[in-house]
Backbone atoms as SQL, in Angstrom:
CREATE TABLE atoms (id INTEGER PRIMARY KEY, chain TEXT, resi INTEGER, resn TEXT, atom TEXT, x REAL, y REAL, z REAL);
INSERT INTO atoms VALUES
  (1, 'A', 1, 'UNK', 'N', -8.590, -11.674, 14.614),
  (2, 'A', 1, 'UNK', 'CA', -9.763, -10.894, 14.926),
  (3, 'A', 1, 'UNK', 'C', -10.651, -11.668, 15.908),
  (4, 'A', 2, 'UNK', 'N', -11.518, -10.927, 16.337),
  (5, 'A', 2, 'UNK', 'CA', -12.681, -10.906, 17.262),
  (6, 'A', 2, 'UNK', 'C', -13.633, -12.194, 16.640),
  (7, 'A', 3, 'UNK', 'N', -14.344, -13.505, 17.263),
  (8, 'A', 3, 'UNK', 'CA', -15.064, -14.042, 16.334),
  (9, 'A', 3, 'UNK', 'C', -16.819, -13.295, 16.509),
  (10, 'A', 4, 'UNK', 'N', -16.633, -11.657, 16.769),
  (11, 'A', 4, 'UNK', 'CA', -17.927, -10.782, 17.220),
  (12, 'A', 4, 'UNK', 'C', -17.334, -10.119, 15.789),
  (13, 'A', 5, 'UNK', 'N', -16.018, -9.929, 15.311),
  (14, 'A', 5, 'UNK', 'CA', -15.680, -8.700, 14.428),
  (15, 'A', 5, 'UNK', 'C', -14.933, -9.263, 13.254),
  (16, 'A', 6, 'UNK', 'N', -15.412, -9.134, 12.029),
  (17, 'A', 6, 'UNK', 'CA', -13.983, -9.351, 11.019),
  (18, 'A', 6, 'UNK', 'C', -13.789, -8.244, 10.105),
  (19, 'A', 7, 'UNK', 'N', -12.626, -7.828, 9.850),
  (20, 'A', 7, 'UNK', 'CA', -12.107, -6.718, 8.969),
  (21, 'A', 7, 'UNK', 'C', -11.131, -7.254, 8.274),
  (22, 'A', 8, 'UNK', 'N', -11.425, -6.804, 6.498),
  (23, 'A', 8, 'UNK', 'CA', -10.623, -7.691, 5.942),
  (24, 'A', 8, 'UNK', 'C', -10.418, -6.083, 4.944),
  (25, 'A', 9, 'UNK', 'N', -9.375, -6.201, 4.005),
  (26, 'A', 9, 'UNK', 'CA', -9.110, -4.999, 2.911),
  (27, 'A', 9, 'UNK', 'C', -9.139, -5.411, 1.840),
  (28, 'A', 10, 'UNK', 'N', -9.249, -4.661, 0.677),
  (29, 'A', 10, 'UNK', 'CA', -9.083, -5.003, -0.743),
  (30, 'A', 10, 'UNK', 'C', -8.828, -2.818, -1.161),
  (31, 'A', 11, 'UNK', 'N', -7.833, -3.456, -2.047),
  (32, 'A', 11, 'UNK', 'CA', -7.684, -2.132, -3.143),
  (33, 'A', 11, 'UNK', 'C', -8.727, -2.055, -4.257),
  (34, 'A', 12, 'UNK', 'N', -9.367, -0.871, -4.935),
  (35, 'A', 12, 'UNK', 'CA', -9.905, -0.864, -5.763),
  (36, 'A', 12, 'UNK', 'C', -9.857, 0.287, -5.871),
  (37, 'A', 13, 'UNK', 'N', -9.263, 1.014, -7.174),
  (38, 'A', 13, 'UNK', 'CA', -8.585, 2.242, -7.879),
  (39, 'A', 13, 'UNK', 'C', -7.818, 2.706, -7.119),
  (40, 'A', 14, 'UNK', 'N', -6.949, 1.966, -6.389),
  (41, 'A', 14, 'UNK', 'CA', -5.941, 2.780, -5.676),
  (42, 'A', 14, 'UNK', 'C', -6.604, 3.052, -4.092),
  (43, 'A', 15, 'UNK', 'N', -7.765, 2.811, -4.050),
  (44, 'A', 15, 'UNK', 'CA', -8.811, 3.449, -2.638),
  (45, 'A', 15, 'UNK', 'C', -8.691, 1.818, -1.937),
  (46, 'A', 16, 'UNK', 'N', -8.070, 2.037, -0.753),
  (47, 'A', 16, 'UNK', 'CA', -8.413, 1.169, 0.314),
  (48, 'A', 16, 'UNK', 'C', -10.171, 1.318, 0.570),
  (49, 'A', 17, 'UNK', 'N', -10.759, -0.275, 0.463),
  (50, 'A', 17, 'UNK', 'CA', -11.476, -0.625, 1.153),
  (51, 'A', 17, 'UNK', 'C', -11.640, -1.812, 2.088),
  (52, 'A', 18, 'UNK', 'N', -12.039, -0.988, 3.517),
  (53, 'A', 18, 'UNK', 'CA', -11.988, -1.592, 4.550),
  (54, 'A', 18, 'UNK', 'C', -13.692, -2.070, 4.909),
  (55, 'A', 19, 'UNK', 'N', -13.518, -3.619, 4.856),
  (56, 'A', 19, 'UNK', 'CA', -15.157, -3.776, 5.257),
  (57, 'A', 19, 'UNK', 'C', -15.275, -4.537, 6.243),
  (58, 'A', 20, 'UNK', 'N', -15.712, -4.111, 7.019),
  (59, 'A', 20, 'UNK', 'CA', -16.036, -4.623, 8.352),
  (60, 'A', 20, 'UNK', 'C', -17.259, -4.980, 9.033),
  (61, 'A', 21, 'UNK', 'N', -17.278, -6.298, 9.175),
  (62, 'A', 21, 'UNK', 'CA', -18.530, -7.204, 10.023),
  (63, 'A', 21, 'UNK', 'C', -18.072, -7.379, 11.144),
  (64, 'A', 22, 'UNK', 'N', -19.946, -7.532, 11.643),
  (65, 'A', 22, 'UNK', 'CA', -20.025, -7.859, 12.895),
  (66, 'A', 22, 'UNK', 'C', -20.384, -6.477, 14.275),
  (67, 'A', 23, 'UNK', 'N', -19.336, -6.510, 15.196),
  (68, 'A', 23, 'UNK', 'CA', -19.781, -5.467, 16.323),
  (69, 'A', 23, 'UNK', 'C', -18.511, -4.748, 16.333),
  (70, 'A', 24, 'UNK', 'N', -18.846, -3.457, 16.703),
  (71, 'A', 24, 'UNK', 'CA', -17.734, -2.135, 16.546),
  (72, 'A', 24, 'UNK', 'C', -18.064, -1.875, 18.333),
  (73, 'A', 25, 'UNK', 'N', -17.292, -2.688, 19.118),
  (74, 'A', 25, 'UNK', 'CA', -17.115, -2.218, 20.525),
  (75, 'A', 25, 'UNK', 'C', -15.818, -2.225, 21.332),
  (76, 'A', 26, 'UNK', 'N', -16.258, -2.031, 22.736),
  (77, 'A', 26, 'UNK', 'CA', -15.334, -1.472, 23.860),
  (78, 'A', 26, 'UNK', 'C', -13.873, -2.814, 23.099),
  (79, 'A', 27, 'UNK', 'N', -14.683, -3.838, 23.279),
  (80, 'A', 27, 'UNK', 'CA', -14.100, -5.332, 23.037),
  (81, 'A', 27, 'UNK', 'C', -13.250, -5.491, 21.180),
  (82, 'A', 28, 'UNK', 'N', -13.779, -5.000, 20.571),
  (83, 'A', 28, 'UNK', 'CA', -13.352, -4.845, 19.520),
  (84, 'A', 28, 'UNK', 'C', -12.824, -4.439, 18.660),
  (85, 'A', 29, 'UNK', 'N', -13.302, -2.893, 18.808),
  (86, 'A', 29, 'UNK', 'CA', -12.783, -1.077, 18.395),
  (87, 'A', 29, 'UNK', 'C', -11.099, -1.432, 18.192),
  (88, 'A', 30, 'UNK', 'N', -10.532, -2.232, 19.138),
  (89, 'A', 30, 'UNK', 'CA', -8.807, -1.966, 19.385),
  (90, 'A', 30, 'UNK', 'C', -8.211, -3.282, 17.965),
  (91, 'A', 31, 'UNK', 'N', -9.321, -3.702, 17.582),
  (92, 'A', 31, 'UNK', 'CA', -9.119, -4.670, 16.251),
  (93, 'A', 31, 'UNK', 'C', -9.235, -3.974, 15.420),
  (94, 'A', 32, 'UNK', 'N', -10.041, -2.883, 15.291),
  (95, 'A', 32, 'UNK', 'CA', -10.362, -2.330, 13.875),
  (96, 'A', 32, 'UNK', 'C', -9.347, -1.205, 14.177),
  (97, 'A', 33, 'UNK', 'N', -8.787, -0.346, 14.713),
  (98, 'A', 33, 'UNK', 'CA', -8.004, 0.573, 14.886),
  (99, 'A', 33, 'UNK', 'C', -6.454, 0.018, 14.720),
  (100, 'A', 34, 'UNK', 'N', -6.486, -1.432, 14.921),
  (101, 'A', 34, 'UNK', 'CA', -5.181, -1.822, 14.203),
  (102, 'A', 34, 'UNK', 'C', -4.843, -1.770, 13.312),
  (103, 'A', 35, 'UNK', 'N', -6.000, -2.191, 12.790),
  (104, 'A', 35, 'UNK', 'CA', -5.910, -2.248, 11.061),
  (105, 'A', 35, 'UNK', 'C', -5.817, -1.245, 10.677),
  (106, 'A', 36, 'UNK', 'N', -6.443, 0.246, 11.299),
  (107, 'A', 36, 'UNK', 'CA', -6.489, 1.355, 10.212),
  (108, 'A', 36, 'UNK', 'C', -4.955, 1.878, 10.397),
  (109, 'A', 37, 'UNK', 'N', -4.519, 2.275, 11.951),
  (110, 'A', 37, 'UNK', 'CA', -3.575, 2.697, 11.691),
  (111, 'A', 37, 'UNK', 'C', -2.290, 1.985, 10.505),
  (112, 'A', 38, 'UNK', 'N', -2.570, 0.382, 10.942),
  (113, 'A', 38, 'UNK', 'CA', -1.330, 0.006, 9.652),
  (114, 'A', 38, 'UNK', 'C', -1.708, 0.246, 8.490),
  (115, 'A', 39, 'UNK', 'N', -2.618, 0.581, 8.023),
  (116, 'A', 39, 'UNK', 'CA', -2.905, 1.020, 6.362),
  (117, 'A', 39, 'UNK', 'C', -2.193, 2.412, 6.216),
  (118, 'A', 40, 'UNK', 'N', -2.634, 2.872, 7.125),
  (119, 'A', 40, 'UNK', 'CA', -1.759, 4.554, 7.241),
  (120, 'A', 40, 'UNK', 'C', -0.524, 4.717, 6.944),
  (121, 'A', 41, 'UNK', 'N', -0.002, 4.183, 7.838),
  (122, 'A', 41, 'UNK', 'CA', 1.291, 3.715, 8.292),
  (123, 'A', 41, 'UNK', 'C', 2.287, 3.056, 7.192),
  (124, 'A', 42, 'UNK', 'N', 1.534, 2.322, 6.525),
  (125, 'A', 42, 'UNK', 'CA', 2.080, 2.047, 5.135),
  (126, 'A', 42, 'UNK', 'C', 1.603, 2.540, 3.958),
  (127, 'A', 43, 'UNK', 'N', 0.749, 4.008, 4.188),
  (128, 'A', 43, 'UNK', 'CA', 0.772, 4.881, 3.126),
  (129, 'A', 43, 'UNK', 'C', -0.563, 5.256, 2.355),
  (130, 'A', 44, 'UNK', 'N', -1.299, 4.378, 2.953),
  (131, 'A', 44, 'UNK', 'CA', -2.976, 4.654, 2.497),
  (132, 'A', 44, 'UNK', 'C', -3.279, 5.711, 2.979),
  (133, 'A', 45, 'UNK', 'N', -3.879, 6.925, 1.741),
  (134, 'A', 45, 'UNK', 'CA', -4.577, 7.810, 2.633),
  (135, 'A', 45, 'UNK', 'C', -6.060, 7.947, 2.298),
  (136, 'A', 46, 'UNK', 'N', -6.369, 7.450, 1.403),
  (137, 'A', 46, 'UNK', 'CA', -7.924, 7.660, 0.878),
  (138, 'A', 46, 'UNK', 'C', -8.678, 5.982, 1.109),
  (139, 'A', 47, 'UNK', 'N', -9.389, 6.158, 2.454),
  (140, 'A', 47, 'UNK', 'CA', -10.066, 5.094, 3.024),
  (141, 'A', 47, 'UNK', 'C', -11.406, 5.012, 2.676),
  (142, 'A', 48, 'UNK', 'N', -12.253, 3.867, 2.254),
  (143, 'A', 48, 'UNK', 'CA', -13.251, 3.482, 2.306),
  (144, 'A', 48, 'UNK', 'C', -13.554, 2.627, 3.438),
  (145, 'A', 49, 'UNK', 'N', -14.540, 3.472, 4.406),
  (146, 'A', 49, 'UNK', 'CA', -15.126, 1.870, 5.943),
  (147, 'A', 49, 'UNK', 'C', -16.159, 1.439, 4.895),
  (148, 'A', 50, 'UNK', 'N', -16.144, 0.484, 4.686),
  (149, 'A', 50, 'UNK', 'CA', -17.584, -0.265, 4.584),
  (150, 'A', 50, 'UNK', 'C', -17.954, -1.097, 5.549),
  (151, 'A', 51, 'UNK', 'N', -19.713, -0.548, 5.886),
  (152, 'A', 51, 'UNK', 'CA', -20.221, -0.801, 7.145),
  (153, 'A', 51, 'UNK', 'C', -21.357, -1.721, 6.766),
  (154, 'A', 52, 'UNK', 'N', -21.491, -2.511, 5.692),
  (155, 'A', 52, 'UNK', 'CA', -22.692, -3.005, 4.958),
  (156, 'A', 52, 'UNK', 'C', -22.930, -4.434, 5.704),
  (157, 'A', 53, 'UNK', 'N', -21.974, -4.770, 6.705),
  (158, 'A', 53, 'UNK', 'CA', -22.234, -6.178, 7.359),
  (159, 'A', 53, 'UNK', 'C', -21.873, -5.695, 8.901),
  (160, 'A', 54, 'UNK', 'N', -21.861, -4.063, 9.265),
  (161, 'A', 54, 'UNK', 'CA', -21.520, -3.596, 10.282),
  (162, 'A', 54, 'UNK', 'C', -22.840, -3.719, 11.267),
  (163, 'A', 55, 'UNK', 'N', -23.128, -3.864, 12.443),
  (164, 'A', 55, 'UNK', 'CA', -24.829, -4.535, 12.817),
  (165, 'A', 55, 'UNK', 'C', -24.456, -3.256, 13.861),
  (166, 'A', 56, 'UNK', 'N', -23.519, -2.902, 14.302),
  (167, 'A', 56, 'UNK', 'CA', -23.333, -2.486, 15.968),
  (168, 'A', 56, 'UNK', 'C', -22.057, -1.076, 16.555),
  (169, 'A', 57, 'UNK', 'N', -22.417, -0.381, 16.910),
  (170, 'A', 57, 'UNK', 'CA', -21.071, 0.909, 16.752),
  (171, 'A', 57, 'UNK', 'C', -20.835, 1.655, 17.719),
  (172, 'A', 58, 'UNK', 'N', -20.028, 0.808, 18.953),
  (173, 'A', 58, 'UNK', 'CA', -20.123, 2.285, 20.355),
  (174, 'A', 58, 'UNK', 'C', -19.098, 3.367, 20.102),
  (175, 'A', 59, 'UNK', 'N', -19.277, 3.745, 21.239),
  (176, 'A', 59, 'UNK', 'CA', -18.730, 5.239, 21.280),
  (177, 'A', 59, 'UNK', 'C', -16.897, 4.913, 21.284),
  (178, 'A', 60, 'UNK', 'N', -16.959, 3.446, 21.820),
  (179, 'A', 60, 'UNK', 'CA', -15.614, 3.493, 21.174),
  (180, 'A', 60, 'UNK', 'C', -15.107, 3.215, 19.715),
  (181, 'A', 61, 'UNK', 'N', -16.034, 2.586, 19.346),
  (182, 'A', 61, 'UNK', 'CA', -16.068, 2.402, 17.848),
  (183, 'A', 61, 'UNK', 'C', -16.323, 3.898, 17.241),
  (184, 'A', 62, 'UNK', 'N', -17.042, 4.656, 17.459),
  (185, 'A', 62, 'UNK', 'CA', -17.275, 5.737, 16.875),
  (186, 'A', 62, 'UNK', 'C', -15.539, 7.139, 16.859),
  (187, 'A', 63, 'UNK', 'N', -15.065, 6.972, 18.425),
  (188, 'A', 63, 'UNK', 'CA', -13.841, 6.825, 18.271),
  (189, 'A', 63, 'UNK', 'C', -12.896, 6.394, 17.681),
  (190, 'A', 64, 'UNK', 'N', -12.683, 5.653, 17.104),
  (191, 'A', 64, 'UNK', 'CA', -11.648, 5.020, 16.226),
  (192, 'A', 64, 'UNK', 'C', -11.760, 5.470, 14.853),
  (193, 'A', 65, 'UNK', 'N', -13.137, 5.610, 14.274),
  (194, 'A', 65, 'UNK', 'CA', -13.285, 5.741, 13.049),
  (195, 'A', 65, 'UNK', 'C', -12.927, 7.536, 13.015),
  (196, 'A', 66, 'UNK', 'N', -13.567, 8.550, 13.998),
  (197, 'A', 66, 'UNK', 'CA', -12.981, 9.764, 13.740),
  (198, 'A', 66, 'UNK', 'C', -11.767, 10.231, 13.991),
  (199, 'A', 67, 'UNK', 'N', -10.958, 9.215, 15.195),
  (200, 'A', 67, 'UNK', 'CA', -9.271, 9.583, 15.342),
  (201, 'A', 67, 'UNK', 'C', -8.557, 9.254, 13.842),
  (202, 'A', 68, 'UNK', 'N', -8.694, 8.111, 13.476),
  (203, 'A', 68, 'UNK', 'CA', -8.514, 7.944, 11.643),
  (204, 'A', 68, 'UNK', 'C', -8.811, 9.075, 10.775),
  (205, 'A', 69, 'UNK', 'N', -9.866, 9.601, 10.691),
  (206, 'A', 69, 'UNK', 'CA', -10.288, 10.798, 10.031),
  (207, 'A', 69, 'UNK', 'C', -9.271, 11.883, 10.157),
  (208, 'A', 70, 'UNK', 'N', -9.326, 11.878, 11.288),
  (209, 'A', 70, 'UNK', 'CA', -8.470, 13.605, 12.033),
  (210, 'A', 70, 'UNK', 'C', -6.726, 13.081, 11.610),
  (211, 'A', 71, 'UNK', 'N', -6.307, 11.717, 11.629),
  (212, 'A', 71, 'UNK', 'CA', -5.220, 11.349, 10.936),
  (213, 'A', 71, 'UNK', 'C', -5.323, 11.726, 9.715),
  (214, 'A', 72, 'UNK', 'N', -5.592, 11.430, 9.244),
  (215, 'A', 72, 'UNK', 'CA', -6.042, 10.603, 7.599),
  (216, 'A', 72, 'UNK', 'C', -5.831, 12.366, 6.928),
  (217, 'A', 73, 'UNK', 'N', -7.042, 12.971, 7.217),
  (218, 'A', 73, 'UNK', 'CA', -7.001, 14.503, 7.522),
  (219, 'A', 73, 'UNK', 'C', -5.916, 15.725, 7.151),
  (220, 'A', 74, 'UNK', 'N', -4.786, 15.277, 8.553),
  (221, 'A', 74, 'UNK', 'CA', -3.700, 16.445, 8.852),
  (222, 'A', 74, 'UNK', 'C', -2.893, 15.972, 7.460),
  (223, 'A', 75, 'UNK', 'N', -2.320, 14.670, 7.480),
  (224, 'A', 75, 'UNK', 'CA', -2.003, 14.059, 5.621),
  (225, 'A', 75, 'UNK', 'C', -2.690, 14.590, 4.209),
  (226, 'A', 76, 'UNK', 'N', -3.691, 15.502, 4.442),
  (227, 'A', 76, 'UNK', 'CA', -4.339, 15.111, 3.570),
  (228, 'A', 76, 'UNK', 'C', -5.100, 14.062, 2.427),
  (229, 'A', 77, 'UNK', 'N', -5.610, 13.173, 3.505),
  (230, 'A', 77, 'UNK', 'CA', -5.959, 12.175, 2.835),
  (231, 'A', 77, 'UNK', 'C', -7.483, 12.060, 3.406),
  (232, 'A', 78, 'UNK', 'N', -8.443, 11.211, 3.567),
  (233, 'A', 78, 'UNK', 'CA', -10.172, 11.174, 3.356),
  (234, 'A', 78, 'UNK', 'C', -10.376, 9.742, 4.167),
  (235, 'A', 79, 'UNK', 'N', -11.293, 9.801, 4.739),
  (236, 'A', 79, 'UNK', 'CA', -12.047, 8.273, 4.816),
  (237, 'A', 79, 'UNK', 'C', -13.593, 8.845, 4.659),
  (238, 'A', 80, 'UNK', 'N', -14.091, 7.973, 3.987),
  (239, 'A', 80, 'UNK', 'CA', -15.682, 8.203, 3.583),
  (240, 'A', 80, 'UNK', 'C', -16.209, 6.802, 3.971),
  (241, 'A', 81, 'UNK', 'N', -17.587, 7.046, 5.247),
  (242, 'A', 81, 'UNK', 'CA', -18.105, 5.602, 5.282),
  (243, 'A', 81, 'UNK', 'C', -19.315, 5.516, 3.791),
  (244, 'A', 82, 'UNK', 'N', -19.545, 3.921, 3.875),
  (245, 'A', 82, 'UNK', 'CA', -20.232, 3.735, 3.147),
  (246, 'A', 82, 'UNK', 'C', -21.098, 2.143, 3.488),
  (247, 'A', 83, 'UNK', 'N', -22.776, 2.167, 2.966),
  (248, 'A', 83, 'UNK', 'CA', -23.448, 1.060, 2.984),
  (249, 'A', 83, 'UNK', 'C', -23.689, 0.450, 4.462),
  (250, 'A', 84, 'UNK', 'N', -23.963, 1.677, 5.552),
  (251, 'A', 84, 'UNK', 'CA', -23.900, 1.186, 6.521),
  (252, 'A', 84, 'UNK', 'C', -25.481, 1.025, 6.682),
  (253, 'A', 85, 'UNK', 'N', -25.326, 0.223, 8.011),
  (254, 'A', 85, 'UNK', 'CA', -26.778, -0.896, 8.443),
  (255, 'A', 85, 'UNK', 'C', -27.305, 0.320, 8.760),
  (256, 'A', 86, 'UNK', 'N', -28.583, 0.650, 9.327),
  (257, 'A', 86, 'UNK', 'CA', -29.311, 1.136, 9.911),
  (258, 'A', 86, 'UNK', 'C', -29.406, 1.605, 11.319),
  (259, 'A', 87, 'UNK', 'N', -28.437, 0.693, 12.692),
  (260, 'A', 87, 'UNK', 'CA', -28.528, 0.837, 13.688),
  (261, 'A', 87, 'UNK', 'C', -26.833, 1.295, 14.127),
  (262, 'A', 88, 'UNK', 'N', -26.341, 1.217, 13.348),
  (263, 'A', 88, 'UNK', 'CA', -24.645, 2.231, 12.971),
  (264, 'A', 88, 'UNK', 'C', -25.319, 3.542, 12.430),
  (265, 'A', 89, 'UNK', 'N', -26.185, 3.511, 11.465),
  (266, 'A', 89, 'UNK', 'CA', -26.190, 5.212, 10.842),
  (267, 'A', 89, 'UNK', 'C', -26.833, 6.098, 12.034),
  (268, 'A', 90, 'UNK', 'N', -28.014, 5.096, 12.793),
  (269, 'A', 90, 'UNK', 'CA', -28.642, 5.868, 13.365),
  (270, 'A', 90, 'UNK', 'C', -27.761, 6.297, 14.285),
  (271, 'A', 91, 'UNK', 'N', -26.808, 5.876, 15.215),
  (272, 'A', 91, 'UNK', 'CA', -25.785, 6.410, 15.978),
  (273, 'A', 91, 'UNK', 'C', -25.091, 7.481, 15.639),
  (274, 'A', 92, 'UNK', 'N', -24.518, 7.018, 14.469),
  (275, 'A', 92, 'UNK', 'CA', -23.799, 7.893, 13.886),
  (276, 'A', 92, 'UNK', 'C', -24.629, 9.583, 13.664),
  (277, 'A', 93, 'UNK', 'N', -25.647, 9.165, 12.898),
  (278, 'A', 93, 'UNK', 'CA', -26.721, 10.384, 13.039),
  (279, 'A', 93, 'UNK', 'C', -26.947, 11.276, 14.495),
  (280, 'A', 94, 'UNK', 'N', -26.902, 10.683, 15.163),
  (281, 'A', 94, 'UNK', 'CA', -27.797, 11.196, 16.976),
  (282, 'A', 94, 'UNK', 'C', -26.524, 11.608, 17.201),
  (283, 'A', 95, 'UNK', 'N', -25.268, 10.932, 17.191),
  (284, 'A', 95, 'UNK', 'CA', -23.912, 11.395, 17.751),
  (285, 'A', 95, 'UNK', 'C', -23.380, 13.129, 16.571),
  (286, 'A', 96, 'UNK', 'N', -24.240, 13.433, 15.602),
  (287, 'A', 96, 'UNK', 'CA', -23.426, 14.292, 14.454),
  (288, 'A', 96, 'UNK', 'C', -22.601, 14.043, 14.031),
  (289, 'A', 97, 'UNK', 'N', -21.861, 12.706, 14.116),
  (290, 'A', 97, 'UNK', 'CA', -20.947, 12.494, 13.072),
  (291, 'A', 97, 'UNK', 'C', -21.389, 12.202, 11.616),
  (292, 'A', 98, 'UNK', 'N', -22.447, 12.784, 11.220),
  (293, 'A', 98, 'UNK', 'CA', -23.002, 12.446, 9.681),
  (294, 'A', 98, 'UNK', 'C', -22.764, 14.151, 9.146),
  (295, 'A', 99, 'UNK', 'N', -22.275, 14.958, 10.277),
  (296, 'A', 99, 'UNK', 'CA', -21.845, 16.174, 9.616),
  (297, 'A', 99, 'UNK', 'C', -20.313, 16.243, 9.505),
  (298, 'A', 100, 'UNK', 'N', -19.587, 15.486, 9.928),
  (299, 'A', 100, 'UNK', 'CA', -18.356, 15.361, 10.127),
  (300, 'A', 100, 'UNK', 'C', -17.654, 14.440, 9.170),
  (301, 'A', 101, 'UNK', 'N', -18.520, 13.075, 8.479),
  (302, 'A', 101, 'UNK', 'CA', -17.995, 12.044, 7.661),
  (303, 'A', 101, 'UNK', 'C', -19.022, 12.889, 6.278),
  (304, 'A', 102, 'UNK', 'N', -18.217, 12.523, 5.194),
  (305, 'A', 102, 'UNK', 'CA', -19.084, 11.871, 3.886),
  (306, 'A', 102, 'UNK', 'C', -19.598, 10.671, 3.926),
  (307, 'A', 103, 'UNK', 'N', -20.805, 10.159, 3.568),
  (308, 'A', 103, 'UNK', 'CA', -21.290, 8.875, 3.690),
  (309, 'A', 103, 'UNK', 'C', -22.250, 8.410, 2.874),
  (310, 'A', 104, 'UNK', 'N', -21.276, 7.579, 2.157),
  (311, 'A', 104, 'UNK', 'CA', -22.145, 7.021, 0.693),
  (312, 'A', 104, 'UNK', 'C', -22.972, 5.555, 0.743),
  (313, 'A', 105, 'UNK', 'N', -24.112, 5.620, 0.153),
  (314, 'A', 105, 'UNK', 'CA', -24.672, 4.381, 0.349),
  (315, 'A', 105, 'UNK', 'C', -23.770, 3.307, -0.170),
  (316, 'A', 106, 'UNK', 'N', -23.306, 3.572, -1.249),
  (317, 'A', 106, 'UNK', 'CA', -22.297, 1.840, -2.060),
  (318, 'A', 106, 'UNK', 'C', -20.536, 2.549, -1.567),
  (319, 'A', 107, 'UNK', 'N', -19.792, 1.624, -1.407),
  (320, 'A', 107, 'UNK', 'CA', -18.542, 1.782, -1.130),
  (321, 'A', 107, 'UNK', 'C', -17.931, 2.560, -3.194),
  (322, 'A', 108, 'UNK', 'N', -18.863, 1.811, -3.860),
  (323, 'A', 108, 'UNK', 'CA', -18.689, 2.119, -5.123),
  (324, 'A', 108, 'UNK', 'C', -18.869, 3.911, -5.653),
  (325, 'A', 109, 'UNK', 'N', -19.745, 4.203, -4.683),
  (326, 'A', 109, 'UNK', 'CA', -20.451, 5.857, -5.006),
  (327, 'A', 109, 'UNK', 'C', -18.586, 6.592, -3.997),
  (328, 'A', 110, 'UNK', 'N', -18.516, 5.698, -2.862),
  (329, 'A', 110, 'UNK', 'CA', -17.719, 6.591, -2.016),
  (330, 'A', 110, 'UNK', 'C', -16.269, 6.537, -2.830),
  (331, 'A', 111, 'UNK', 'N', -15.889, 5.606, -3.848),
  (332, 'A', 111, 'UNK', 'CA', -14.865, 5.557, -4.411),
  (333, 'A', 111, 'UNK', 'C', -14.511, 6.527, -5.692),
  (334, 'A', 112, 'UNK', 'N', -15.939, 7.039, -6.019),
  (335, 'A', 112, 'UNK', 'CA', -15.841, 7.774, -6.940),
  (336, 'A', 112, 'UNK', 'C', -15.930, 8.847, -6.888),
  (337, 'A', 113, 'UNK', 'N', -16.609, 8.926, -5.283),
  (338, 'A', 113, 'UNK', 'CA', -16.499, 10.915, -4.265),
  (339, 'A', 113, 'UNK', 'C', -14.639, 11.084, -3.997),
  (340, 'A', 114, 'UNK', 'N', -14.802, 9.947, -3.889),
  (341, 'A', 114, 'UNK', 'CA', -12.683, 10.121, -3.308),
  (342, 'A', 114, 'UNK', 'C', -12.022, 10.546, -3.963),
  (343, 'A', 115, 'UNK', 'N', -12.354, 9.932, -5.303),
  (344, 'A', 115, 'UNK', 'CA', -10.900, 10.247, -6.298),
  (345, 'A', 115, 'UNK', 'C', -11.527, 11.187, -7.053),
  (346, 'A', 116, 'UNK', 'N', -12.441, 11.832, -7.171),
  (347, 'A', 116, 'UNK', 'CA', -12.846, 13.163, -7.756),
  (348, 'A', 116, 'UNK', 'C', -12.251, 14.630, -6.955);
């Protein structure tokens, strides 16, 4: 990884969570989109982003996280963000992708929207 970006995973009830620090850009986005597609790819379909150490989110970052979705999706499977900073939501907000994601404050609330 990026020493601007780290994304690391852990399972918890079966729900991939993906938490990711640092900056979600032009420079970076192609780090975190590695990772999602190989979770896919080896069968994850119910994703947790956790954005709780996320500071930063361009439009290519914002890209990556909804091409995942629209994957994740046609599978029938979910990604729900969760615990994101303030200057990610607000993007996310102004861009409408807060009508497009579920988005839980604790990765813990989004794990329990998933598997319900």
């Amino acid at each position: 990884m990026s020493e601007l970006l780290d994304v690391t995973t852990r399972n918890i009830e079966g729900i991939t969570v993906v938490d990711v620090s640092g900056r979600m850009d032009a420079a970076t986005s192609r780090d975190v989109e590695t990772v999602l597609n190989s979770l896919i790819d080896g069968g994850s379909r119910k994703l947790v982003f956790n954005g709780q150490h996320l500071s930063y989110i361009s439009s290519s970052g914002l890209r990556v996280i909804l091409a995942t979705l629209k994957r994740l999706r046609q599978d029938g499977g979910e990604m729900i963000l969760a615990s994101l900073q303030a200057a990610p939501l607000e993007v996310i907000k102004m861009t409408g992708f807060d009508r497009i994601f579920t988005i839980c404050e604790t990765p813990e609330q989004a794990i329990s929207r998933i598997t319900s």
